[in-house]
C-alpha distance (Angstrom), angle and dihedral (degrees) to the residues before:
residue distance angle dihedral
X1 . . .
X2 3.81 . .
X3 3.67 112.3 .
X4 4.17 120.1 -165.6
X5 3.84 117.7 -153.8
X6 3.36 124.9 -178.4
X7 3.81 128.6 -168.5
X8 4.01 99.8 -154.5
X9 3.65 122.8 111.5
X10 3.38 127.2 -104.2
X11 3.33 120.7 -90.3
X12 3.66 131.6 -120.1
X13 3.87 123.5 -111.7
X14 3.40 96.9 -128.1
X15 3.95 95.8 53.3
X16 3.78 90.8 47.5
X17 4.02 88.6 52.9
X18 3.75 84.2 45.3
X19 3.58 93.6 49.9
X20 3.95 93.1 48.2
X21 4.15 89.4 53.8
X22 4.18 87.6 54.8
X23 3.79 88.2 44.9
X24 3.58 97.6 52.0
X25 4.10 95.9 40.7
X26 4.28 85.9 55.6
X27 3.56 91.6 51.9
X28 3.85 93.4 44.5
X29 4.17 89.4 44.5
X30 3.96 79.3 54.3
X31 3.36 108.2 49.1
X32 4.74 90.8 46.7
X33 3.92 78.3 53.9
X34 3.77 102.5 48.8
X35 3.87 82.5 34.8
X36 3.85 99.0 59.0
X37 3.99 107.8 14.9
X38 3.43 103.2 38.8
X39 3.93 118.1 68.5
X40 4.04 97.6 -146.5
X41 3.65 103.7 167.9
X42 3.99 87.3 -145.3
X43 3.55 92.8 72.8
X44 3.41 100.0 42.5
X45 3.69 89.2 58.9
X46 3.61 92.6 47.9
X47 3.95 90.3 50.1
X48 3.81 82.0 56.7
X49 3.63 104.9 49.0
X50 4.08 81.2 55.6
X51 3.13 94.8 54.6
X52 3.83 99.7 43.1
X53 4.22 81.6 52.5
X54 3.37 100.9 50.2
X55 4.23 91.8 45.1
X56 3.96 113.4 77.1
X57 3.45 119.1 -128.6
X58 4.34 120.1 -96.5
X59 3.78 138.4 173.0
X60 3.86 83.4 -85.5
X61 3.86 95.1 71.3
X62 3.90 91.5 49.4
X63 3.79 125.0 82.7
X64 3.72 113.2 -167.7
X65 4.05 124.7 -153.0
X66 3.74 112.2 -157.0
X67 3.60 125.1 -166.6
X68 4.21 120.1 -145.6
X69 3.88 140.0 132.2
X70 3.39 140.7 -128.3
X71 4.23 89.7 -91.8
X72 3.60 106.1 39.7
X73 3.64 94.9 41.8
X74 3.55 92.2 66.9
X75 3.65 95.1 64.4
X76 3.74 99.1 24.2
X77 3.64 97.3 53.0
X78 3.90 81.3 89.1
X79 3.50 90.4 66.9
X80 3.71 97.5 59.5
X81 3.56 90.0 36.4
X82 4.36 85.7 73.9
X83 3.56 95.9 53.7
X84 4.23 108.4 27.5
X85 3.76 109.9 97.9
X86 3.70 108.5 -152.1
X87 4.11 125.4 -135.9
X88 3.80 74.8 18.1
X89 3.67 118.1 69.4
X90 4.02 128.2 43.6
X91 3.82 133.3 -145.1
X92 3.43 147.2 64.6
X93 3.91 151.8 -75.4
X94 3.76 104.1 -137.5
X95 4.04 118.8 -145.8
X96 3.56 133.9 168.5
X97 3.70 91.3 -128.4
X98 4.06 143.9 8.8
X99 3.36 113.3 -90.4
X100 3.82 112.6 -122.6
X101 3.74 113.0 -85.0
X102 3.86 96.0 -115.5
X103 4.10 85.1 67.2
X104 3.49 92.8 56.7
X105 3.71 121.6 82.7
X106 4.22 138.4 173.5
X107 3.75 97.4 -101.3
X108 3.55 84.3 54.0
X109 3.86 95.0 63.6
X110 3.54 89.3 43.2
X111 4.07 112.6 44.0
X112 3.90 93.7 25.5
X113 4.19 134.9 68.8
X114 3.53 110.3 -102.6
X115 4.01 127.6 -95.2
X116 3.87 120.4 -96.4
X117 3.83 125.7 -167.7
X118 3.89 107.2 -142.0
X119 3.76 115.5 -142.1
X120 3.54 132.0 -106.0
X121 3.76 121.0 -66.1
X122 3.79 105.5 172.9
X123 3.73 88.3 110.3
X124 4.29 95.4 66.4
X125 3.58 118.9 78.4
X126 3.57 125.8 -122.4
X127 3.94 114.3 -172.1
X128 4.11 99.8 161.9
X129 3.79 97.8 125.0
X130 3.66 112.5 -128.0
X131 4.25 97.4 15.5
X132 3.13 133.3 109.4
X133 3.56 117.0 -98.6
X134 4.28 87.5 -147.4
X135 3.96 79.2 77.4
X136 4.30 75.6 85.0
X137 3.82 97.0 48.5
X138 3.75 89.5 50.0
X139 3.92 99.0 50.7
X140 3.59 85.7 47.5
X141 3.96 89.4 63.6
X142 3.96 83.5 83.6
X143 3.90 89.0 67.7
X144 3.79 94.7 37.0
X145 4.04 89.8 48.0
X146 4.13 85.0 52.7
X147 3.43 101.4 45.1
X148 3.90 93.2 53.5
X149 4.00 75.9 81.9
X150 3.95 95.9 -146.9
X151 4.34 111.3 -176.4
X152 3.83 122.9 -121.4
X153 3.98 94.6 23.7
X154 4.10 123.6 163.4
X155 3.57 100.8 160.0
X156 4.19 142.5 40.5
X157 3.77 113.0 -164.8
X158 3.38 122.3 -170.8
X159 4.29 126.0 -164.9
X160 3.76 143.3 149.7
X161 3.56 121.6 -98.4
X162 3.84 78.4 -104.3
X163 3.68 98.7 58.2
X164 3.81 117.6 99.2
X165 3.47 124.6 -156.3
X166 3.24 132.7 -151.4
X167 4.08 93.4 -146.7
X168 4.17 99.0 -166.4
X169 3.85 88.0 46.8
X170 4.00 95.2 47.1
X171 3.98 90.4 47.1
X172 4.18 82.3 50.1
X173 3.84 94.4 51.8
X174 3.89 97.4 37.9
X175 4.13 83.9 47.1
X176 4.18 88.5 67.5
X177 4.26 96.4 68.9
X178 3.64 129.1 55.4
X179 3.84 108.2 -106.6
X180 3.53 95.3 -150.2
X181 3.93 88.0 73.3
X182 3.82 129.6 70.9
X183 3.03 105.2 -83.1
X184 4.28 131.0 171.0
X185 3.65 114.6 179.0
X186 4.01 135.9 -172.8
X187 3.49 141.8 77.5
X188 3.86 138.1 -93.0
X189 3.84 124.0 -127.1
X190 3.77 137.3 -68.9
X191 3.63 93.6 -129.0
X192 3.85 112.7 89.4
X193 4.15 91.7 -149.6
X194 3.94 86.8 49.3
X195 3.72 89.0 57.7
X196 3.09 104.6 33.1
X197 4.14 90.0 49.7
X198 3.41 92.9 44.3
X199 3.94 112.9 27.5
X200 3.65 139.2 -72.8
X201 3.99 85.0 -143.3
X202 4.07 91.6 57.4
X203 4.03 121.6 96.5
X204 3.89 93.2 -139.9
X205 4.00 102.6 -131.8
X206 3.50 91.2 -133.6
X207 3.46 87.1 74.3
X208 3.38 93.6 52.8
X209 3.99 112.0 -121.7
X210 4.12 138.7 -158.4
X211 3.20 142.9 -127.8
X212 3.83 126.9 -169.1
X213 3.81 118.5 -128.5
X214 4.05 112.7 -97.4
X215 4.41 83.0 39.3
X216 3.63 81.5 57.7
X217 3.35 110.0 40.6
X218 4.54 88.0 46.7
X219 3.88 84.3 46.3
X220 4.43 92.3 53.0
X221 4.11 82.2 49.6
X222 3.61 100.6 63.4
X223 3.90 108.3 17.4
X224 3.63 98.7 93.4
X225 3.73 90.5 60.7
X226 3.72 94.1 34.2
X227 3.75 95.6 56.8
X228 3.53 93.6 56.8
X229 3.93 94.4 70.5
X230 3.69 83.4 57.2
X231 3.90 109.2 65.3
X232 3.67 94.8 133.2
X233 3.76 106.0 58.4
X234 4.16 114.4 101.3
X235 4.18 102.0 -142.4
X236 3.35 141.6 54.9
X237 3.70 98.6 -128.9
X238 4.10 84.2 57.6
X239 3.87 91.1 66.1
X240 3.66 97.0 49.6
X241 4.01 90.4 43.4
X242 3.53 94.9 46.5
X243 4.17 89.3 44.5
X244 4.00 80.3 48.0
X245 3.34 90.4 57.8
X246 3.50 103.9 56.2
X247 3.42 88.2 52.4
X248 4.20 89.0 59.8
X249 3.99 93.9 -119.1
X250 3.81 112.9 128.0
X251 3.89 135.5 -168.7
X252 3.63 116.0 -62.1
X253 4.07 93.1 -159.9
X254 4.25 115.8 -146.2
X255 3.54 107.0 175.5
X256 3.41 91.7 -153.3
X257 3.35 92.6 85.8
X258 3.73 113.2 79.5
X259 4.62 130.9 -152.4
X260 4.02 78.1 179.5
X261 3.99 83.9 -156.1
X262 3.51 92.0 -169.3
X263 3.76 136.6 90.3
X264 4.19 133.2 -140.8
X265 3.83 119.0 21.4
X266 3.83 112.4 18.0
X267 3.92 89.5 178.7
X268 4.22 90.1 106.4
X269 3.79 86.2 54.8
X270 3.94 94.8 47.1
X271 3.84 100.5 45.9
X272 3.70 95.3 48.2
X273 4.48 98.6 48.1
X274 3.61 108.9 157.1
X275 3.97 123.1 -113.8
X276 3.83 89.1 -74.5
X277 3.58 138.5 97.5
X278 4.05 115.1 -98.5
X279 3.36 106.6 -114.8
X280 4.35 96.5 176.3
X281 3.19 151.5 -25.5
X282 3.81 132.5 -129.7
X283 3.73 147.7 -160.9
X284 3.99 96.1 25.8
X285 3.60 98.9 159.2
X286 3.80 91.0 62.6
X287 3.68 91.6 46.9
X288 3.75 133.9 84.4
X289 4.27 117.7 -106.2
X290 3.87 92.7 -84.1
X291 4.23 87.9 -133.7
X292 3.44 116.4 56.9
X293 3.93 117.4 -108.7
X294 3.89 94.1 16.6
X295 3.58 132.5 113.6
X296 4.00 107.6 -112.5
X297 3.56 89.1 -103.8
X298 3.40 95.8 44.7
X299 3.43 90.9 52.0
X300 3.95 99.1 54.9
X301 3.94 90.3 39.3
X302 3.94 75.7 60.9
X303 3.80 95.5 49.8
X304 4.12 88.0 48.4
X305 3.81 85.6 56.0
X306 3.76 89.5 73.9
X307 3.98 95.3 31.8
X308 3.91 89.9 54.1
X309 4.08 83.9 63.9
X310 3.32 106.5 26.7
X311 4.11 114.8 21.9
X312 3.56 102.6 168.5
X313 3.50 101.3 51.1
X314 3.94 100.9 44.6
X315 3.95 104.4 120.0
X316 4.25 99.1 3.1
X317 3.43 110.4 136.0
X318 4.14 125.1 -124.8
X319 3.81 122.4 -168.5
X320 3.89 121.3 -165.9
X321 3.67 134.0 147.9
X322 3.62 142.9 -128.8
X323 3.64 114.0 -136.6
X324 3.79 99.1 -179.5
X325 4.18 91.4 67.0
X326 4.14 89.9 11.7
X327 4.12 89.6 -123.8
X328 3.65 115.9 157.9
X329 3.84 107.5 -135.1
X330 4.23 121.2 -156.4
X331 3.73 118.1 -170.4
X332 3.85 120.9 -167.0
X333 3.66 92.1 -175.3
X334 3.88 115.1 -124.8
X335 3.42 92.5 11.8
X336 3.76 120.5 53.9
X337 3.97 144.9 -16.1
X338 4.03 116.7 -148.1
X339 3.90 124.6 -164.3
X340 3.60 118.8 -160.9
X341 3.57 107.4 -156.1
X342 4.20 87.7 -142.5
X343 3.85 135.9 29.5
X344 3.54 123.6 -66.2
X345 3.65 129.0 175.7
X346 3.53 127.0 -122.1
X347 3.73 97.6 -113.0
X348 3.87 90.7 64.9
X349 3.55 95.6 29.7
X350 4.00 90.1 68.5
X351 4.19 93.7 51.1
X352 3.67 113.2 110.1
X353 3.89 110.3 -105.8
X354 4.17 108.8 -124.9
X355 3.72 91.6 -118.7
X356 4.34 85.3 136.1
X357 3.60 134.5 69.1
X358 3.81 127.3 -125.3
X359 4.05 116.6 -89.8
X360 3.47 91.6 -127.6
X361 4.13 116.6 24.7
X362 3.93 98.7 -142.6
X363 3.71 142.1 93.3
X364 3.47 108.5 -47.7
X365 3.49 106.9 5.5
X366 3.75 90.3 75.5
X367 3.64 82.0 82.8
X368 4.16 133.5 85.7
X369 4.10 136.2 -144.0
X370 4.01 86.1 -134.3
X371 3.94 145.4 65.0
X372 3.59 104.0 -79.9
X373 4.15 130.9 -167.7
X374 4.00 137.2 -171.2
X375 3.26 111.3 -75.8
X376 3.96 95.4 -153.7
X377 3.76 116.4 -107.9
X378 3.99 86.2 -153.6
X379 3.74 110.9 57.7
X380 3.91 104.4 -155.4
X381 4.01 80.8 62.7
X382 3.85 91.9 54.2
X383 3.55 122.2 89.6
X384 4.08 113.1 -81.6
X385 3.73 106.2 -106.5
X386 4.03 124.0 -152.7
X387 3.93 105.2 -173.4
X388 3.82 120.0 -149.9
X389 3.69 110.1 -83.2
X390 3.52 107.5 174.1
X391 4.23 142.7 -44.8
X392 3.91 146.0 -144.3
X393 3.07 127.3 -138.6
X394 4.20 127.3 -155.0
X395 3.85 128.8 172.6
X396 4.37 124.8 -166.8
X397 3.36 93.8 -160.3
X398 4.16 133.7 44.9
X399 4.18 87.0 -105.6
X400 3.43 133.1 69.0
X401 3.60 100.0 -116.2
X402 3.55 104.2 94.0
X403 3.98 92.7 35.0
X404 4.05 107.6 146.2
X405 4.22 110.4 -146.0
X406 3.52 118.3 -157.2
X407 3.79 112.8 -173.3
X408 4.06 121.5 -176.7
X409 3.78 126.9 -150.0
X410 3.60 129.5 -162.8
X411 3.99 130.3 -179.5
X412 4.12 106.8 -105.7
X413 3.42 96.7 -167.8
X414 3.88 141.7 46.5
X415 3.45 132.4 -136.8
X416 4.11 102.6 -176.6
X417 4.10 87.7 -126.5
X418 3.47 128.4 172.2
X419 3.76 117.5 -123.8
X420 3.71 155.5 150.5
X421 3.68 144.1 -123.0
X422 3.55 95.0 -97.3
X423 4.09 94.5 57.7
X424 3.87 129.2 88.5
X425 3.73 91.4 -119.0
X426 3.87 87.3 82.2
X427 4.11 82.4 64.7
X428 4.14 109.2 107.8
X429 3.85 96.7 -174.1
X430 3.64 136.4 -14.3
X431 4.26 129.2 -143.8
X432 3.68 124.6 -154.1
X433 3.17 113.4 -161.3
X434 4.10 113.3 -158.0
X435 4.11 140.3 157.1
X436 3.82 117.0 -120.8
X437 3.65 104.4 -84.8
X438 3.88 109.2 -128.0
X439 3.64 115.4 175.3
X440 3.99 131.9 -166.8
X441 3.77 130.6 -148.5
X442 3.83 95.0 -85.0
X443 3.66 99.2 56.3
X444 3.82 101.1 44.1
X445 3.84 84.7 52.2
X446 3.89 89.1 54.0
X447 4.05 107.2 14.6
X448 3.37 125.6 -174.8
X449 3.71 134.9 -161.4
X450 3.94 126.2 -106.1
X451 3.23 132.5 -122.0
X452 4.04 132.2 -124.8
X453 3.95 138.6 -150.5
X454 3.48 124.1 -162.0
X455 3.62 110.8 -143.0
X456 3.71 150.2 -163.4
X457 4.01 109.6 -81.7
X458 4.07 117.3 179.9
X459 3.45 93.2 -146.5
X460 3.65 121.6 97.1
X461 3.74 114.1 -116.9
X462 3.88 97.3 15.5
X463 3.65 136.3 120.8
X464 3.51 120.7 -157.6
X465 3.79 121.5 -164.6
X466 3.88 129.2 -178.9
X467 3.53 113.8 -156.1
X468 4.07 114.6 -160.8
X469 3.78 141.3 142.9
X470 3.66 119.9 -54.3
X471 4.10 123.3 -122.8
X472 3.68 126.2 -99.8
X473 4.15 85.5 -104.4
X474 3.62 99.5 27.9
X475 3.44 120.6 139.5
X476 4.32 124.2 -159.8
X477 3.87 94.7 -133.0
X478 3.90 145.0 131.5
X479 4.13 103.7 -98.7
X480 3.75 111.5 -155.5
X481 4.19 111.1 -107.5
């Protein structure tokens, strides 16, 4: 055993405190100097990861990749052309080739992303009999998107020229995870046989997916030789899962993003979003307008009316009851406002209504990856609906905080039903009264829903409902009158 001995005295406390003070003023002096004469790299970095934590994420830290062709694009462009902000947003629309000149005109260069000419993909094989070997040029829009080498990126997203986004809501959802993880966000399908075909693991592009920055940039590295063990896959948004894979990420699912795998009336889908923001929407050109006697672009121009002043709260879903006339009342905000005629409770208010048709008509496809209900054949037994028809907007105060929303609903189509005075069909109009719904971190990382009043309204054949946050003990239920 080693023993030290030491023959000094012992010291005094007030020169050891004394001695700690000069001790911890050198090592202060040193780090100022090594901080602001000396160039060390290391602390730059770590002046920039402090920075990048303390900024919130925005539609200038994502880059977005979307994958067209020559013919679609010329009709789809008007798609993109709702949600792209110009001077704003960075990326591309990939095509195999330039359109011809005559196609192209000024507002194009200025309200749309700007054109991209993918590279050459003769040299992959493609063996899936009866696909389309494109599926190859598309997944390759993840490298091409990369290599464009953009500054101050978090995000890749990837879409169709028929995905909408809903930008504020995207930058909202991407905001929850740290983008300096691997990170590989979407959603898979609503059709049982598309997932279960496909993957339950895959973000179907359709969708629209993202992947944060250092993912992205590993994934560009070895895709080129990953793909080629993968001939025989049909999509896309196979390759890049399967490549994915291999590096060990898996799904991270948002439901807010939506394939919409289904064809006809999307309105059950709509009316019945989850507690999330939407992010997109999918597949419109095998869908019905989503408002009745509108053009389909007319009719999501109309949707964007509400999203431009409220974001967050386009689609989410409010149940309250009335317990004068016992009517259950669902508001998708923005969209539409269904009285039942009769209580329901919440559980089966929330399933999506029917109102669709299958993507594919055969065996198993008939079937769906969420809670359904009927959607009635008869429609003077379906709920009455009052579709979003327009809203003001007033604020007390110079911010947007305390900004009161009142959105108005009226029924656009007629069904010649019979009725009494005791059913919602006597209703003219409804008004939902609502504060601009501004969510932090915490509560888009564990939402929950809001809660409703009907109130008192003056005016003969009105319904006024005031939508607001629900107590800490607050239950969504029918109260006895």
């Amino acid at each position: 055993m080693l023993v030290f001995h030491t023959n000094s005295k012992p010291q005094s406390p007030s020169r050891i405190l004394n001695f700690s003070i000069l001790s911890g003023l050198v090592c202060i002096i040193y780090l100022v100097v090594s901080f602001v004469l000396v160039p060390n790299t290391k602390y730059i970095h770590f002046s920039a990861s402090l920075q990048n934590l303390s900024s919130p994420t925005s539609l200038e830290h994502i880059v977005f990749g979307i994958a067209s062709n020559e013919n679609s694009w010329l009709k789809r462009k008007e798609y993109v052309r709702l949600w792209w902000r110009p001077h704003i947003m960075r990326g591309c629309v990939f095509l195999e080739k330039m359109p011809p000149n005559k196609t192209i005109y000024h507002d194009d260069i200025t309200s749309l992303p700007p054109i991209c000419i993918s590279n050459d993909t003769s040299s992959f094989r493609y063996t899936y009999r009866g696909g389309l070997r494109s599926a190859i040029r598309v997944a390759r829009v993840v490298v091409e998107t990369v290599s464009l080498n953009h500054s101050n990126v978090r995000w890749y997203v990837f879409g169709d020229d028929d995905t909408i986004f809903f930008p504020e809501n995207l930058v909202k959802t991407l905001s929850k995870y740290d983008d300096g993880l691997w990170y590989y966000i979407g959603t898979n399908s609503e059709s049982f046989m598309q997932n279960k075909f496909f993957s339950y693991d895959m973000a179907f592009g359709g969708a629209g997916f993202a992947i944060s920055y250092p993912l992205a940039k590993i994934l560009a590295k070895i895709f080129d030789s990953c793909i080629q063990r993968y001939p025989h896959l049909y999509g896309s948004d196979g390759r890049i899962h399967a490549c994915l894979t291999e590096l060990g990420v898996s799904l991270t699912n948002e439901p807010g993003f939506h394939q919409m795998d289904i064809r006809g009336n999307m309105f059950g889908l709509l009316a019945a979003h989850p507690i999330k923001p939407l992010v997109s929407l999918h597949h419109i050109d095998a869908t019905d307008a989503i408002f009745p006697k509108m053009t389909k672009e007319m009719a999501l121009e109309h949707l964007f009316e509400a999203a431009k002043v409220d974001s967050l709260r386009i689609l989410q879903q409010t149940i309250c009851y009335d317990r004068w006339f016992s009517w259950t009342i669902s508001v998708s905000w923005g969209y539409v406002v269904q009285v039942i005629g009769h209580h329901v409770f919440l559980r089966d208010a929330l399933r999506k209504q029917e109102s669709y048709l299958p993507w594919k008509r055969s065996g198993l496809s008939i079937f769906y990856d969420h809670d359904t209900a009927e959607f009635h054949p008869d429609p003077c037994r379906r709920p009455v609906v009052f579709f979003f028809d327009r809203l003001i907007s007033s604020s007390s105060t110079t911010t947007d905080d305390d900004r009161r929303i009142t959105s108005f609903y009226k029924m656009m189509t007629s069904e010649n039903c019979t009725y009494d005075m005791a059913s919602p069909r006597k209703l003219k109009e409804i008004r939902v009264h609502s504060k601009k719904l501004e969510l932090d971190i915490k509560q888009l990382q564990a939402p929950r829903r809001q809660c409703c009043d009907v109130l008192k309204s003056s005016d003969a054949g009105v319904m006024e409902v005031n939508i607001r946050e629900c107590g800490n003990e607050e239950l969504i239920y029918m109260h006895d009158p």
